[in-house]
C-alpha positions, 0 to 999 in steps of 0.5 A: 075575084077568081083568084086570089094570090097569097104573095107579092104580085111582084117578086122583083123584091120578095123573092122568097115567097115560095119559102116564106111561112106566111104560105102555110098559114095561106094554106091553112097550116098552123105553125109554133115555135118555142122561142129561146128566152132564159133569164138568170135567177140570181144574181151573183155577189155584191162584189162582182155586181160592183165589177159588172156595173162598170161594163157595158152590160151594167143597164141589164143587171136591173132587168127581171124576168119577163112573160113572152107571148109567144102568139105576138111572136108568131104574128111578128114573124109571119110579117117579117120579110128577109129580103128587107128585114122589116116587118110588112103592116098594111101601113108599112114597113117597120123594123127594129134598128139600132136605135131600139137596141140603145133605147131597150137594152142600153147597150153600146151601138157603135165603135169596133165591130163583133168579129175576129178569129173563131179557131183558137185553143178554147181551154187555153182562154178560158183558163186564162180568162175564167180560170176554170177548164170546162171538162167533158161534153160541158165544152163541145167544139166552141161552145161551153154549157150554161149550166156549167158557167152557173154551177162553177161560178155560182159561189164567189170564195171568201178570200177571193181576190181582185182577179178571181172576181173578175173572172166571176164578172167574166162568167157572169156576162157571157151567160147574159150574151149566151142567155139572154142577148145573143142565144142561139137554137142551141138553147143551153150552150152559150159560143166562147167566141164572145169571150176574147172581148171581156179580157179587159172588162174596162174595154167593153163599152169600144165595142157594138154590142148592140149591131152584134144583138140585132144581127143575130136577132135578124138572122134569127126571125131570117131562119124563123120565116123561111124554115118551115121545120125550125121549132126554135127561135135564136136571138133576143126576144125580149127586145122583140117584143118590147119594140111591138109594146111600144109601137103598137100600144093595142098590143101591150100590157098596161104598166101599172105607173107608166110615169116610172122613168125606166131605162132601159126600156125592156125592164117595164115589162119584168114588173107586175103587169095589170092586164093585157088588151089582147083576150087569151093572147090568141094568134088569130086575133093578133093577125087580125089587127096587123090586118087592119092596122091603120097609120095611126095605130102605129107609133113611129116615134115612141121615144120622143114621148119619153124625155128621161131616155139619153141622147145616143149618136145620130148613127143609128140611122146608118144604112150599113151592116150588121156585123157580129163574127159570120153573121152579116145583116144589112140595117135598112133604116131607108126603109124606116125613115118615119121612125126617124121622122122623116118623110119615107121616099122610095127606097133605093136598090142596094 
């Protein structure tokens, strides 16, 4: 052959080849990110833990903290298109949907949307909401330092009342969207934006918190692919990650009791690990499997082999967008109807 072409022969489709990242490795250029993964080394008093476990992020305080194999997520990213949102394989197309946000993070998926107004007096709410008034540069502009959060609400007082643990509760949550479920480049400021939707915590599970993490976890691998000097990856990554494990097992750590009924999902992977299958977790290998993955290498149906896992709403199947405040993602589950069971015919244009 005399010529051989890097990209989509036609790009009717894939139209940002030019600035995909998949062209610098073509051309032998190497690229690294630092992905964005923190996770909370303690955890706060028994007493604001009782108030956070009736949220809907109660299912993540059981999570640990987990290795992320950065290598896995550069091969992943070299895969994934934004014109689709869904990872190319030589078997198909693939991607995260809802369905693995409800399943991996048990988090709601559905009801209200994460949006309102963004222009508000930010020391006027967090004063009503939290409290306590960041002071300096700990807020600048809409965000506020997670390090501030940390060391304000570290101690819970001992004549603490039902509202001051609340506010404590409040704290606690944002640093868990700011840190782990929704962290942006930024790496140590988390936005207060998020903030107005824990005023009643007894509300939070009439929001999708779930479509809220996947939209940015999708604007994040967006920015990823296509931004050639972005060292940063936003969004959450854990979730990422334990989507490949579970679908492409060559890839995954072996539990040491793969019976334990974990729920949710991504906890398996903050225990004590045996091994992993892929030697020095070397990018190039990894690339060499997405290579040569064949359809059965590729579980479609994880879930159905795990019968302790809920029933969650048939909704997450929907053809719709993603929505959290300005990021707007559209959730291609045509695409992906083998992940659903269904036979993939082909997909209609928007």
């Amino acid at each position: 052959m005399e010529y051989l072409n890097p990209g989509p022969i036609d790009t009717s489709l894939l139209t940002m080849q030019n600035e995909h990242i998949s062209n610098d490795v073509w051309n032998g250029i190497e690229c690294s990110f630092r992905p964005r993964y923190c996770f909370w080394q303690s955890l706060p008093s028994e007493s604001v833990l009782q108030v956070i476990r009736t949220t809907a992020f109660g299912n993540l305080l059981t999570l640990g903290p987990a290795e992320i194999n950065n290598h896995l997520l550069l091969a992943l990213i070299e895969r994934w298109r934004p014109e689709t949102h869904t990872f190319h394989f030589t078997c198909g197309e693939a991607t995260i949907t809802l369905e693995d946000v409800a399943y991996q993070l048990g988090i709601p998926i559905e009801v209200e949307v994460i949006t309102g107004v963004t222009s508000m007096d930010w020391e006027d709410i967090c004063m009503q909401l939290l409290g306590a008034v960041p002071a300096g540069n700990e807020l600048m502009g809409q965000r506020v330092k997670l390090t501030w959060l940390e060391r304000t609400f570290r101690d819970l007082p001992d004549n603490a009342n039902d509202v001051i643990i609340e506010q404590h509760a409040k704290a606690f949550i944002l640093r868990m969207i700011g840190e782990f479920l929704m962290p942006d480049t930024s790496g140590n400021r988390v936005h207060l934006m998020y903030l107005p939707f824990l005023d009643d915590l007894t509300e939070t599970f009439q929001y999708s918190w779930g479509s809220a993490v996947l939209a940015c976890l999708y604007r994040g691998l967006c920015r990823a692919a296509t931004t050639t000097d972005q060292k940063e990856i936003g969004g959450c990554l854990l979730l990422l990650q334990s989507w490949a494990y579970d679908r492409i097992q060559n890839l995954a750590p072996r539990l040491r009791d793969p019976t334990i009924p974990y729920f949710p999902l991504v906890k398996r992977w903050s225990q004590h690990l045996i091994t992993t299958n892929i030697p020095g977790h070397v990018v190039n290998i990894i690339r060499a499997m997405f290579d040569r993955m064949c359809v059965d290498q590729f579980r479609w149906m994880p879930y159905s082999q795990l019968p302790y896992l809920p029933n969650i709403s048939e909704k997450c199947r929907s053809r719709v967008p993603l929505i959290c405040f300005a990021i707007v993602e559209w959730h291609p589950t045509d695409r992906v109807m083998r992940q659903f069971g269904f036979a993939q015919p082909i997909p209609q244009d928007l």
